[in-house]
N, CA, C and O atoms as a DFTB+ gen file, in Angstrom:
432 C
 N C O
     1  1       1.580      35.195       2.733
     2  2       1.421      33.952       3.424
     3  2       0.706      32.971       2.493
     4  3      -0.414      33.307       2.108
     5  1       1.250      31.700       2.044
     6  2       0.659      30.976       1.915
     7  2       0.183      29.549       2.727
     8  3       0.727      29.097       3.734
     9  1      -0.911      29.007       2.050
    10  2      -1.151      27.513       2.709
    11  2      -1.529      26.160       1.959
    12  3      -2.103      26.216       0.872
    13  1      -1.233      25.063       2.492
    14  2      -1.659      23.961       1.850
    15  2      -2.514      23.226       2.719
    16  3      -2.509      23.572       3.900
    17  1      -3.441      22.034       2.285
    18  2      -4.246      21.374       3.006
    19  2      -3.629      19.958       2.739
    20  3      -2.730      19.781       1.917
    21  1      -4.182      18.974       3.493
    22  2      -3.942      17.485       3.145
    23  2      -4.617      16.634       3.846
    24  3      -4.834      16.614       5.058
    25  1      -5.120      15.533       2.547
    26  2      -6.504      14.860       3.153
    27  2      -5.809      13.428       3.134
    28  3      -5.300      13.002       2.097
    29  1      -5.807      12.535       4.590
    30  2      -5.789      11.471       3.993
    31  2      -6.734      10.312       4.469
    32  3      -7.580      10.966       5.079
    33  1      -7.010       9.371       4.542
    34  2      -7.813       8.152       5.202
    35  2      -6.972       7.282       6.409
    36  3      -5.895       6.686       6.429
    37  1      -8.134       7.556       7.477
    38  2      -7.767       6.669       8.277
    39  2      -8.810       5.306       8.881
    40  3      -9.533       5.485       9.861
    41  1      -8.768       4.229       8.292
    42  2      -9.660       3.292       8.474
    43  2      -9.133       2.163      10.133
    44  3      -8.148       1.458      10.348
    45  1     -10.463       2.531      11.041
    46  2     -10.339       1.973      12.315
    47  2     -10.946       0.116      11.758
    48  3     -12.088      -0.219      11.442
    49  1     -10.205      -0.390      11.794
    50  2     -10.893      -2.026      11.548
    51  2     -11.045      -2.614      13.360
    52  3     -10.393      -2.152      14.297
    53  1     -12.076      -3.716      13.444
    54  2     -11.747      -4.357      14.701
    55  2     -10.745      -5.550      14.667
    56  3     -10.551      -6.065      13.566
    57  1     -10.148      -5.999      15.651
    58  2      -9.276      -6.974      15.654
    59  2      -9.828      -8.203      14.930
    60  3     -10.982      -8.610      15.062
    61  1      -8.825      -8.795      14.099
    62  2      -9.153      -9.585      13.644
    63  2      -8.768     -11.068      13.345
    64  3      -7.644     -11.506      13.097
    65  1     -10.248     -11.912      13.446
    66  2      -9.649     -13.753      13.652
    67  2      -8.681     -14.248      13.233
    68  3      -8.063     -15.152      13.795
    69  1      -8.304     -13.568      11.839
    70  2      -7.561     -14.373      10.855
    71  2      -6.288     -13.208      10.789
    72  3      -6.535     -12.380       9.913
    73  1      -5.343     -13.017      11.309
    74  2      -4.264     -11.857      11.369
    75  2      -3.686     -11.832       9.735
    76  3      -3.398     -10.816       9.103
    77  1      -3.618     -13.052       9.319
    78  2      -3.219     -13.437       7.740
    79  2      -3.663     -12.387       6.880
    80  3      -4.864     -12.372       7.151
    81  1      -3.434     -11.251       5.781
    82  2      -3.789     -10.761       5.086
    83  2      -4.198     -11.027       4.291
    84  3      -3.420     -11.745       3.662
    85  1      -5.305     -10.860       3.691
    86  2      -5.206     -11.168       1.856
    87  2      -4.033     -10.921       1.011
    88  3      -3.274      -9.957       1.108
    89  1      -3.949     -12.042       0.038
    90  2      -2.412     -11.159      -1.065
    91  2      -3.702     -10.998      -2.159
    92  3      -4.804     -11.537      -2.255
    93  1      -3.046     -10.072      -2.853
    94  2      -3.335      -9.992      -4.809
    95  2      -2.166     -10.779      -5.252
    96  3      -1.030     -10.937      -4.806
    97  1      -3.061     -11.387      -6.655
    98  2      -2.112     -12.168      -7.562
    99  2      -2.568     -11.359      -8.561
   100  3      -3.419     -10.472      -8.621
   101  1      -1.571     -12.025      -9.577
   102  2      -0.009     -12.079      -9.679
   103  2       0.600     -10.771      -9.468
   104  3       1.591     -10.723      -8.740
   105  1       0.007      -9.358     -10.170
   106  2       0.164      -8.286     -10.434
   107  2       1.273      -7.798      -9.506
   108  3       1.164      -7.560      -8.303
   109  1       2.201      -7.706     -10.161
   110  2       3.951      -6.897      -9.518
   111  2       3.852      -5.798     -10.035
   112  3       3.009      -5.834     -10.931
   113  1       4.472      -4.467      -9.865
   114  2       5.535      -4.110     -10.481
   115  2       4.222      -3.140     -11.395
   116  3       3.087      -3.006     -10.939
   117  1       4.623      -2.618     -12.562
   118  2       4.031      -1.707     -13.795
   119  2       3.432      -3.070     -14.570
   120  3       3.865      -4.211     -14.730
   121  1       2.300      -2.414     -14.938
   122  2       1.174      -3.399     -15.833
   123  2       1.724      -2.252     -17.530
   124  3       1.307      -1.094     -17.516
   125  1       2.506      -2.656     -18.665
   126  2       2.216      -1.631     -19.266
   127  2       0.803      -2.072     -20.651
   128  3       0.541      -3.170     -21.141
   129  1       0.287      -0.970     -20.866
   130  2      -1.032      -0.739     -22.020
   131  2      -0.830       0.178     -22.895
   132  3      -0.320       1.262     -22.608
   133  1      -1.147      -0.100     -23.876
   134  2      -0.895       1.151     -25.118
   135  2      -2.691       1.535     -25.319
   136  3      -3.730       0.874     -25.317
   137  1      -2.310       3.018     -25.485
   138  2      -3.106       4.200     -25.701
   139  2      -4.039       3.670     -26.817
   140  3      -3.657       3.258     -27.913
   141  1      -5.655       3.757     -26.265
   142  2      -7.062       3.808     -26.957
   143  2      -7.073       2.049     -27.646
   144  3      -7.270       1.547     -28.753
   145  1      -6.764       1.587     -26.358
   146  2      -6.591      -0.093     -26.562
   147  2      -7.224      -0.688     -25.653
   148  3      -6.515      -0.896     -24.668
   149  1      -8.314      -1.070     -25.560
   150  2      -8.812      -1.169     -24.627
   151  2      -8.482      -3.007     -23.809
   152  3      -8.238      -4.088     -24.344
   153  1      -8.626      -2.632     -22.462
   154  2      -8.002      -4.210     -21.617
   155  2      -8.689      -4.572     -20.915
   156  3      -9.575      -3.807     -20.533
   157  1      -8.624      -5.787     -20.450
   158  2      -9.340      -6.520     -19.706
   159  2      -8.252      -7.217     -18.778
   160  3      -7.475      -8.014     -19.303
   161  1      -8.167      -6.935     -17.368
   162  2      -7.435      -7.790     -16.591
   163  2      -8.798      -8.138     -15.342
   164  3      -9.859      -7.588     -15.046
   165  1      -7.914      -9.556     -14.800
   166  2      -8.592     -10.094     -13.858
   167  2      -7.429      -9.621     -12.527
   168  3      -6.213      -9.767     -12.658
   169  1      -7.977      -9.134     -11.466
   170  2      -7.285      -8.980     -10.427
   171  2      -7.838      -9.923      -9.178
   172  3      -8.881      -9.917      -8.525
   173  1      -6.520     -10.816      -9.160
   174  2      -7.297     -12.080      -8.399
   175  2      -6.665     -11.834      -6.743
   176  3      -5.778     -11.070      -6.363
   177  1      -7.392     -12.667      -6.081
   178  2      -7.219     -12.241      -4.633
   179  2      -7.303     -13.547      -3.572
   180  3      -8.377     -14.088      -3.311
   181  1      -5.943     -13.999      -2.965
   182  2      -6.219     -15.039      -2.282
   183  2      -5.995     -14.597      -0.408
   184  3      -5.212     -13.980       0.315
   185  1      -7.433     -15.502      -0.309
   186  2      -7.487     -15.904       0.966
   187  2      -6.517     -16.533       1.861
   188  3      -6.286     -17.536       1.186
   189  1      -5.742     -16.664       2.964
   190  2      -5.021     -17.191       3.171
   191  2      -5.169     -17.368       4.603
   192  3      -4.246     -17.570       5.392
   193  1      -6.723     -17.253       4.945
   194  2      -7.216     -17.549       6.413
   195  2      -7.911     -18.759       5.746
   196  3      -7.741     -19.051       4.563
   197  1      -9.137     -19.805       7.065
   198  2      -9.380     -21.018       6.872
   199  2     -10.869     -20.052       6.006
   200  3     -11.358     -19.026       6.480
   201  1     -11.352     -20.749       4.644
   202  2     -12.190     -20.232       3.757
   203  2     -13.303     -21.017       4.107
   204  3     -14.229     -21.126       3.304
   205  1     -13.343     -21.687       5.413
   206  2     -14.975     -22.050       6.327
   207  2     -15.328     -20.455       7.513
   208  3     -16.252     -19.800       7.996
   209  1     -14.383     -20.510       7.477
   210  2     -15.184     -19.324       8.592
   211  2     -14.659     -18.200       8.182
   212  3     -15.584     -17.397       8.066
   213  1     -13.262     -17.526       7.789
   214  2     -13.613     -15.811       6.865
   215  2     -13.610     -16.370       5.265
   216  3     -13.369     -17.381       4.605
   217  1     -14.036     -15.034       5.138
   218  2     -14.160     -14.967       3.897
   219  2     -13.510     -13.195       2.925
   220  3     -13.765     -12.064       3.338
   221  1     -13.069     -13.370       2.241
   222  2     -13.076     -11.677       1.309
   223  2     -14.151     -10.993       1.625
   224  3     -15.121     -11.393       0.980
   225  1     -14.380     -10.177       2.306
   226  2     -15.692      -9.428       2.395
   227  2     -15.781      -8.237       0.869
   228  3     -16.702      -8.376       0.064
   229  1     -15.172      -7.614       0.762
   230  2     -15.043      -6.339       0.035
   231  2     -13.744      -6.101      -0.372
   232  3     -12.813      -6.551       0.296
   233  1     -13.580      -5.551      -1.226
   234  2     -12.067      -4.384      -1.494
   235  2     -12.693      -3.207      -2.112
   236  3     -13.559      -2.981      -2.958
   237  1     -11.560      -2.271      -1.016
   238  2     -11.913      -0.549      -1.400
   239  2     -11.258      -0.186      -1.880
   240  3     -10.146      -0.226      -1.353
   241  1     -11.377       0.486      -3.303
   242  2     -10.892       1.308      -4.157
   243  2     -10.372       2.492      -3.849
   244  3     -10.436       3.035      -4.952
   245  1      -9.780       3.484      -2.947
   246  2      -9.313       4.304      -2.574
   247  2      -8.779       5.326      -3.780
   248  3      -8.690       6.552      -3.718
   249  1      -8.447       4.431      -4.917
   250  2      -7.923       5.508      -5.918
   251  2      -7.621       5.100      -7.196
   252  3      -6.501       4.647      -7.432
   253  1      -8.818       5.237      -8.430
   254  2      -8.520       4.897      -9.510
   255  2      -8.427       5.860     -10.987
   256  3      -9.077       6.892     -11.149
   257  1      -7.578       5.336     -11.889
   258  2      -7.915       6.582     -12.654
   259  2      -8.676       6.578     -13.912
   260  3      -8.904       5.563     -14.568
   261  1      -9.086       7.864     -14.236
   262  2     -10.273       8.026     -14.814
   263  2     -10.489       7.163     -15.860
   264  3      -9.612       6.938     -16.694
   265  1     -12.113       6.414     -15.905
   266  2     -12.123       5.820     -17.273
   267  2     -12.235       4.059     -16.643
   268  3     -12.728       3.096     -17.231
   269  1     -11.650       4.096     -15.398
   270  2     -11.256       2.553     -15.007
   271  2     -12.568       1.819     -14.646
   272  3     -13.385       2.604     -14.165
   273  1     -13.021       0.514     -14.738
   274  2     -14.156       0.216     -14.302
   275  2     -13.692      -1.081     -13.740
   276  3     -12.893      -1.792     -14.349
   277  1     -14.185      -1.388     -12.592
   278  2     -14.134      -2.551     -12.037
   279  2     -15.144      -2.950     -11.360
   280  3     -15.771      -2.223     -10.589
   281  1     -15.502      -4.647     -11.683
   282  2     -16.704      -5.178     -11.564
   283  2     -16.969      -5.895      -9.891
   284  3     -16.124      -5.647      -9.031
   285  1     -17.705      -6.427      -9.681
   286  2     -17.945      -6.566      -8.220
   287  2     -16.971      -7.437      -7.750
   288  3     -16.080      -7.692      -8.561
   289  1     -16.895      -8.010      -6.557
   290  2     -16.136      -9.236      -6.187
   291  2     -17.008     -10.224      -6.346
   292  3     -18.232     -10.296      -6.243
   293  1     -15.866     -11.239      -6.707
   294  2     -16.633     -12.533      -7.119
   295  2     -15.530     -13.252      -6.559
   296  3     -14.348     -12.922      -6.464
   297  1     -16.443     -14.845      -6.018
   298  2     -16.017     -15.823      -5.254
   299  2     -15.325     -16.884      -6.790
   300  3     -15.850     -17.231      -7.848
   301  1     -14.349     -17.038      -6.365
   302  2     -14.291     -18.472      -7.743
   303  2     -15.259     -20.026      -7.465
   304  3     -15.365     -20.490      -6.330
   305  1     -15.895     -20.679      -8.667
   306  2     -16.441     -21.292      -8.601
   307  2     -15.662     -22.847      -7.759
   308  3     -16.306     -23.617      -7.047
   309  1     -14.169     -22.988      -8.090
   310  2     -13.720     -23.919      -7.893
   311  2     -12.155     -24.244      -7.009
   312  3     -11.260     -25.086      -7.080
   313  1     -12.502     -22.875      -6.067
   314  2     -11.146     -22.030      -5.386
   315  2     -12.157     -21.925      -3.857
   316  3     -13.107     -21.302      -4.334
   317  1     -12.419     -22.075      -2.814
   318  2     -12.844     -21.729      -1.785
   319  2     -12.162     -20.375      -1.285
   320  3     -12.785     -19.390      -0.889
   321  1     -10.854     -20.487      -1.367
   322  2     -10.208     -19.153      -1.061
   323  2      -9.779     -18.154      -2.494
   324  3      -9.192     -17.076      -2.401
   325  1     -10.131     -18.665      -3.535
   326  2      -9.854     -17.265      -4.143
   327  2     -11.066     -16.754      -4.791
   328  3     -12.102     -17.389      -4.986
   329  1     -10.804     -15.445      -5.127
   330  2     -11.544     -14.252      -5.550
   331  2     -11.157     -13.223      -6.771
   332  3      -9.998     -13.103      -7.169
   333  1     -12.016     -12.660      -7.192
   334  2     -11.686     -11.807      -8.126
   335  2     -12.525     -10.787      -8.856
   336  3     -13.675     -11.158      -9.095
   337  1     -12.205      -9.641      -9.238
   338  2     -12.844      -8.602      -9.957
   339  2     -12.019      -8.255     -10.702
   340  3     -10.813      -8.449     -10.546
   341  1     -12.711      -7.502     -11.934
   342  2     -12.309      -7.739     -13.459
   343  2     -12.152      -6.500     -13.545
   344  3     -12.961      -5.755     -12.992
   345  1     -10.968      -5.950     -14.328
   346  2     -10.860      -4.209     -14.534
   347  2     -10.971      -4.473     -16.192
   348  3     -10.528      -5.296     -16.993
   349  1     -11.743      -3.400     -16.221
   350  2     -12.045      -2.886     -17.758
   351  2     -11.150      -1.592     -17.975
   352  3     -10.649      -1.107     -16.961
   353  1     -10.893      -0.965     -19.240
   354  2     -10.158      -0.447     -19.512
   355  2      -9.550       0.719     -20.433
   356  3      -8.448       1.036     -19.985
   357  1      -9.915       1.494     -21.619
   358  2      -9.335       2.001     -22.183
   359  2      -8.818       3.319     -22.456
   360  3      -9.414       4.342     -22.794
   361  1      -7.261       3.039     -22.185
   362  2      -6.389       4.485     -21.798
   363  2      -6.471       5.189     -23.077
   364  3      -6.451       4.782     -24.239
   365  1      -6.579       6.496     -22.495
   366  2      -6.776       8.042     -23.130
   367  2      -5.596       8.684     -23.608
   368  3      -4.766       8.718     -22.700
   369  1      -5.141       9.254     -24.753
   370  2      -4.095      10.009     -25.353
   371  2      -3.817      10.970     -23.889
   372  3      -2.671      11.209     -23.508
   373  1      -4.770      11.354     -23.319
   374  2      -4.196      12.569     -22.533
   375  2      -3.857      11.625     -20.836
   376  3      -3.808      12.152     -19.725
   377  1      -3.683      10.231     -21.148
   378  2      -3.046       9.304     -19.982
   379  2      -2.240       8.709     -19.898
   380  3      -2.112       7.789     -19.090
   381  1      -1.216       9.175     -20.968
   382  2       0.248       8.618     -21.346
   383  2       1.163       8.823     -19.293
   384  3       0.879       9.758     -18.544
   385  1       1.757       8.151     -19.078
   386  2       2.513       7.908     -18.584
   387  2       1.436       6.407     -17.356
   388  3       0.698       5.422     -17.390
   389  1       2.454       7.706     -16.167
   390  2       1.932       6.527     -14.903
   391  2       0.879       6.724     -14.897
   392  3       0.612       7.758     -15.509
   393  1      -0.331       5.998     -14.299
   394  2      -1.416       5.571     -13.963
   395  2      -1.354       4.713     -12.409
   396  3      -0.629       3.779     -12.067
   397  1      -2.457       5.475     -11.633
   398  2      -2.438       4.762     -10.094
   399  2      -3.807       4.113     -10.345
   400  3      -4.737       4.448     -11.079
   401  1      -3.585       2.749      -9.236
   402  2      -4.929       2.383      -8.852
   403  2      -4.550       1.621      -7.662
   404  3      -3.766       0.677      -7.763
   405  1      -5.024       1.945      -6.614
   406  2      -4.907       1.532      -4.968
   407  2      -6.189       0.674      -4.549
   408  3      -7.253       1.240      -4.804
   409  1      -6.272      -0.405      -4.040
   410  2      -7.136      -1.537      -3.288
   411  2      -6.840      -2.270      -2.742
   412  3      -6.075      -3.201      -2.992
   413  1      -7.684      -1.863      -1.396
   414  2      -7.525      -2.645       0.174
   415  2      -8.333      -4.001       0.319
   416  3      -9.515      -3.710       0.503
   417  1      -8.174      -5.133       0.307
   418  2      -8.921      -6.238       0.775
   419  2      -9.560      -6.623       1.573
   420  3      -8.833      -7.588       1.809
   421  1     -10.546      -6.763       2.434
   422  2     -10.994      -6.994       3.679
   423  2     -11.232      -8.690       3.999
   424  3     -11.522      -9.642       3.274
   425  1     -10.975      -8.555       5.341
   426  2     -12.173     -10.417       5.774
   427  2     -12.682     -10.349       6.259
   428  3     -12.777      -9.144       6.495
   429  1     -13.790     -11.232       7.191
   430  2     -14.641     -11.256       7.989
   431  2     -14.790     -12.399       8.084
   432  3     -15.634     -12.850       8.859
């Protein structure tokens, strides 16, 4: 007999003012990077509720891979609705192929 387990997340949010989601910009599709090169991307994030009453609260990282660093959220100085945190970067010989990184946006 064998068995497997499986873990996944289930996040209860309360209803919310602004039904509008956050988007990420621009980032589509495969980002590609060459090996022991290190990068710097900005992962920007627009608001698309009224930016007087919500705001970006947080984004959760659910899943990044090893080595990845990303810096806090930050409000833009000259954007009311956009946002952004900065990923640092440099991929490992033993991280040749795909690479995941998953993040949820929040408002309030």
């Amino acid at each position: 007999m064998s068995s497997t387990t499986v873990q996944f997340l289930i996040s209860v949010i309360s209803t919310p003012t602004c039904p509008t989601k956050p988007v990420f910009l621009p980032l589509e599709g495969c980002l590609q990077v060459q090996m022991n090169t290190p990068i710097t991307v900005d992962l920007f994030l627009l608001n698309l509720c009224n930016p007087n009453t919500i705001n970006i609260t947080d984004v959760l990282i659910t899943y990044r891979t090893s080595g990845m660093n990303i810096s806090t959220l930050q409000k833009s100085s000259t954007n009311a609705s956009l946002y952004y945190e900065t990923l640092t970067w440099t991929p490992q010989e033993n991280q040749l192929g795909t690479q995941e990184l998953c993040m949820t946006a929040y408002t309030k």
